[in-house]
N, C-alpha and C positions, 0 to 999 in steps of 0.2 A: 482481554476476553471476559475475566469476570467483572469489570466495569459494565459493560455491554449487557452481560445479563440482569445487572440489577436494571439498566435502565430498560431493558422490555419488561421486565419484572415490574418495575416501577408504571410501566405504562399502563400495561394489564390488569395492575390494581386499580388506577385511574380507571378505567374504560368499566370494570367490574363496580365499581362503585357508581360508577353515572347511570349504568343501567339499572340499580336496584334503586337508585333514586329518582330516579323517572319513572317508576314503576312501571314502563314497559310490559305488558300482560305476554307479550308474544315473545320476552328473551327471559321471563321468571319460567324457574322449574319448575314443577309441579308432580307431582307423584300421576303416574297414568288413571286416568279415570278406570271405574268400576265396568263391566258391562252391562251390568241394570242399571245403571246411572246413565250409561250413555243412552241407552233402549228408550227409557223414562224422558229423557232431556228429548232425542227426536222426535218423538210419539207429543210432546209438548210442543214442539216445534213445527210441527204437524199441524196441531189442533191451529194454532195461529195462525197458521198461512191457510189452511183449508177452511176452519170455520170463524177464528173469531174476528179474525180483520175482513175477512168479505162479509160480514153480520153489518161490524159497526159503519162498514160502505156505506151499504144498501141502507140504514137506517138513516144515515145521513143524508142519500139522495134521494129518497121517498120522503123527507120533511122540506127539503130543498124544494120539490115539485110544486110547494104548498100555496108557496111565494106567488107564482104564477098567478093559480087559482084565483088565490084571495085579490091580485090584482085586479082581474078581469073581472071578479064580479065584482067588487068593489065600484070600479069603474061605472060599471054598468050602472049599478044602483044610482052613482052618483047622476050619472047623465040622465036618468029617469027621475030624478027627486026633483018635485015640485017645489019646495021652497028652501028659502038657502038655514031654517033649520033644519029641515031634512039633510041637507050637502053638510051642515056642521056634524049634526048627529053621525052621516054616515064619513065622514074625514075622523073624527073620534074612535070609529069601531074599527076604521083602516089601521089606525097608527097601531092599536091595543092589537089587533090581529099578525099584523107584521113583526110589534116587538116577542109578541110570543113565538114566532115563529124565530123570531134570531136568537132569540134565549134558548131555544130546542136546538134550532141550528150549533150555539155554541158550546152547548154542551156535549155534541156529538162531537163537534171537531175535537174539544176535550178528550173525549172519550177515546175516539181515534188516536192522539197523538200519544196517550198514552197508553197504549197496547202495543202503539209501532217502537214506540220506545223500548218497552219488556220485551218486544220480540228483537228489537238490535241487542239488549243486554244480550238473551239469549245466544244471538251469532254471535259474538262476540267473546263472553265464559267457551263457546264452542273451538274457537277460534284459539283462545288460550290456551287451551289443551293439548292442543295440537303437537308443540313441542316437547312434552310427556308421553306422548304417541308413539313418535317419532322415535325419542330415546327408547321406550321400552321394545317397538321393532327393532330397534335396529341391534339392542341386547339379545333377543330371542335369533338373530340372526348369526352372533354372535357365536352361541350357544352352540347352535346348529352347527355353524364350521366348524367349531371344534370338535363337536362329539364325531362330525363324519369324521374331522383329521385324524381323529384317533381308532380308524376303522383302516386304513390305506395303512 
């Protein structure tokens, strides 16, 4: 019998140790968050899904649009230019118009990926907590039964 226990004992250490080394965010303890910390963190959580990732969209697909634009008129100039330094000239203002617009282009998607990024950090610290939550319910609940038990 006590062979037996060292070896779950033994195993449980193992199992305890693998998860604090894979640090694991969802099987770490964590003391229960604050309530103005959690207030503070949704209200953050908030801001990013209601304003600042539909901003960096919309920034992004309004410079997108641009592309078009400068195609079509580009074009046009070109099919209307009289001599092919005119077609040089206006293939020069193409390229310079389009690289600016991919340089704006990529610095939104920049911009994007890194706000989606801070808002998964976000769900994810939220995520962690969770099991800190859980514990502290389930002590408060705890609590509860006994004080009733000791009313019956």
């Amino acid at each position: 019998m006590n062979c037996l226990n060292n070896a779950r004992n033994a195993t449980f250490q193992e199992s305890k140790k693998e998860i604090t080394e894979t640090k694991n965010i969802f099987l770490c303890k964590r003391p229960p968050p604050k309530l103005s910390d959690s207030v503070d963190k949704f209200e953050k959580r908030k801001d990013y899904s209601t304003n600042i990732l539909p901003s960096a969209l919309r920034s992004f697909s309004s410079k997108r649009k641009h592309i078009d634009e400068v195609y079509s008129y580009c074009t046009a100039a070109f099919e209307n230019a009289q001599t092919s330094f005119e077609r040089k000239e206006i293939e020069t203002q193409t390229k310079e118009y389009l690289n600016d617009i991919a340089t704006a282009l990529s610095e939104d998607v920049n911009n994007l990926a890194t706000k989606l990024d801070e808002y998964v950090d976000m769900q994810l610290d939220t995520l962690g907590e969770i099991p800190s939550m859980i514990d502290a319910f389930e002590k408060k609940m705890i609590k509860k039964k006994k004080g009733n038990a000791d009313f019956t």
